[in-house]
Phi, psi and omega in degrees: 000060183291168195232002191298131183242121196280188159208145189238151177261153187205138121304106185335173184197123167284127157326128188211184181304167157285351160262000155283321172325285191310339189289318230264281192309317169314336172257001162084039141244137165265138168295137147196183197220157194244107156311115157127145201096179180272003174247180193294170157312136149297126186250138183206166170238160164242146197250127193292303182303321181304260204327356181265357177296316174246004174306335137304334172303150215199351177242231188252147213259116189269118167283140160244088153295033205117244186256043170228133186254124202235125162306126172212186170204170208266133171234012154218201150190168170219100141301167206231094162273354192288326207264318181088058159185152182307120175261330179212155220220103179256130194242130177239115185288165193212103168322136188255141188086029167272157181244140185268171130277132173207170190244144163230161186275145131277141189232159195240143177227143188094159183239122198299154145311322183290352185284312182261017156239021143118012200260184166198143185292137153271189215195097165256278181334080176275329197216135168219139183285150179238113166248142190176167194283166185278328179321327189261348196281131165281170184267339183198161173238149170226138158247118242235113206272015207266297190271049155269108190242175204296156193047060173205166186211181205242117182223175185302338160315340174259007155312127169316133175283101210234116183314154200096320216256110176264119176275130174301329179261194211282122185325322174253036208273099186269135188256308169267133161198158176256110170255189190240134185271145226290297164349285171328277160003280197292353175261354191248357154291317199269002185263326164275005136270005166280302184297343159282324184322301213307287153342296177292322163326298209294316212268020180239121186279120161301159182243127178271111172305134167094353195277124181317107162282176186280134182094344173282140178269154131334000000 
């Protein structure tokens, strides 16, 4: 449950055209803008290799604008998956000891019990909201899944308790469960349609060609 905090470099920007944008991305800067403090949205740019630094962080980000330094977080994105790159960037400052709503990953830690009595882990949950000051914010929750057996979960009620931190959803909101696994599933499908086959077999009489039914003349 790191705390870890990165830093992104970020440049001032003018409102422009939409081909000063696209001029932007073309030269290997995302467009975005910082939402929060007492002045309007901040219009900036970010350089996409800087930014591949934090694509994955999920906690708080320290922005370097020239010479102003901003607590922030990513609070939108717009991807390109076709292209595979970031096209725009919403950043939200974040005052210290103000408390946010923010979404975090869950990671499962351990090998379930439940592995070895024919099951398999799943997964509903990836991300749970949170409120709390970015001081208290973790970077990922981790859970710890070795004593999860089969036909048994995991639900937000079973979350580590963490100062500061408030979960938002609904408590009994399953995050983890141990199933019986589809492999498994399918074999015991398929040994009871065998055992019907079977079954549909014994009441069925063969029929001897040429043999005189009941009711037929010779």
């Amino acid at each position: 449950m790191s705390k870890k905090i990165v830093t992104l470099n970020a440049k001032s920007r003018k409102k422009g055209t939409k081909g000063d944008v696209n001029a932007l991305r073309r030269d290997g800067y995302i467009p975005a803008i910082m939402y929060g403090g007492d002045q309007d949205p901040s219009l900036m740019s970010v350089k996409r290799i800087d930014y591949r630094t934090v694509a994955d962080h999920h906690g708080l980000i320290k922005l370097i604008c020239e010479d102003s330094e901003h607590d922030v977080i990513i609070r939108d994105s717009q991807p390109n998956y076709l292209e595979g790159r970031m096209l725009h960037l919403d950043f939200q400052e974040i005052k210290k000891g103000q408390k946010i709503t923010v979404s975090i990953p869950l990671h499962s830690v351990g090998e379930p019990a439940g592995l070895k009595e024919g099951g398999q882990l799943s997964q509903i949950l990836y991300d749970v909201e949170i409120f709390c000051t970015p001081a208290d914010m973790p970077e990922s929750i981790e859970v710890d899944v070795s004593e999860l057996h089969l036909n048994q979960s995991i639900s937000i009620s079973d979350l580590p308790q963490i100062k500061g931190v408030e979960y938002l959803q609904d408590e009994n909101s399953p995050i983890f469960a141990v199933d019986i696994s589809k492999i498994e599933l399918d074999i015991e499908e398929e040994e009871d349609g065998e055992e019907l086959l079977l079954e549909g077999e014994e009441s069925i009489e063969p029929e001897v060609i040429g043999e005189k039914k009941e009711g037929e003349e010779k």
